[in-house]
C-alpha positions, -999 to +999 in steps of 0.1 A: -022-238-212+010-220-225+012-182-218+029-158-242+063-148-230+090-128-245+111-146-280+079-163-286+060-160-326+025-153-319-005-148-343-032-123-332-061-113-350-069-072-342-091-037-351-072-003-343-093+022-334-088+059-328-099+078-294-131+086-317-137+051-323-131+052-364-111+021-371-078+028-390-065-007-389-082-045-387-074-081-395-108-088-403-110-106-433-071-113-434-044-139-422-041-128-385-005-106-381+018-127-368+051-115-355+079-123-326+072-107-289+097-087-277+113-077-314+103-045-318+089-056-347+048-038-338+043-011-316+056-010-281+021-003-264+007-032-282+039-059-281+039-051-236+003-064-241+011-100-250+026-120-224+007-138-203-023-141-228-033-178-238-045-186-270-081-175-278-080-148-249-090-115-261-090-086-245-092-042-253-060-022-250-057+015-247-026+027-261-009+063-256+007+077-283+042+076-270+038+037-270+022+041-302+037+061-335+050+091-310+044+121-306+041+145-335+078+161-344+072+197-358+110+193-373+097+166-393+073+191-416+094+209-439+081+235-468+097+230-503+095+262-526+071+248-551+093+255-580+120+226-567+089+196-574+086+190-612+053+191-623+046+158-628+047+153-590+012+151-581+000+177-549-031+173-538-035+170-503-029+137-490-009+121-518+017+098-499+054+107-515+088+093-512+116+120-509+155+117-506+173+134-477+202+150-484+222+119-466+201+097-494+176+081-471+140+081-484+112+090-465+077+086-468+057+125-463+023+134-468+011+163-490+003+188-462-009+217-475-001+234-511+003+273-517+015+290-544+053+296-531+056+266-512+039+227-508+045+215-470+058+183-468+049+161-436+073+136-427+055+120-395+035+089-391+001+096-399-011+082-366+021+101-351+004+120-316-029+100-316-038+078-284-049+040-299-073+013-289-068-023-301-090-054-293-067-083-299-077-121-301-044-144-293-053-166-321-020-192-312+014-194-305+034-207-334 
């Protein structure tokens, strides 16, 4: 039977969980993710776990954050003096927001926290410094 190797399209079927077991991520229910090993295209813990694997193999990965979303980057939460967001901009905590650096890139940050000078603003991956666990099913190779 064919292996996975690097360059090849494979479609996997998965649940993400965290070190706590609460699942963040799962293809239950949905077209399995397909996706080209090797590309750089999925996480790096998770695209090393693919070769070798036949189709229907299935098998539990733990992977560490640095092979995951990285670590957290404390440069990457900033404080905005809250009179420099217009009031339309909702800022409750949580709300996902897209901001322009001054270079013009956007980026995706997360409500942090809200005072009454300043709203923090965090620009990291929200599963940036968490350890992950997937169970993957190799559903083929296309």
């Amino acid at each position: 039977m064919t292996q996975v190797k690097t360059g090849d399209t494979v479609r996997i079927h998965y649940t993400g969980t965290l070190s706590d077991g609460t699942t963040f991520d799962s293809s239950a229910g949905r077209d399995p993710l397909e996706f080209t090993v090797g590309s750089g295209q999925i996480i790096p813990g998770l695209d090393k776990a693919m070769p070798g694997m036949t189709p229907g193999d299935k098998k539990t990965v733990e992977i560490a954050s640095e092979e995951a979303y990285g670590e957290v980057h404390p440069e990457a939460v900033q404080q905005v003096p809250r009179t420099e967001i217009p009031d339309h901009i909702p800022l409750d905590l949580g709300t996902q927001l897209q901001v322009q650096t001054p270079t013009g890139q956007t980026v995706q940050v997360v409500v942090a926290e809200v005072t009454e000078t300043e709203v923090t603003l965090d620009a990291n991956h929200p599963l940036a410094g968490k350890d992950l666990t997937f169970a993957i099913e190799l559903v083929e190779i296309a």
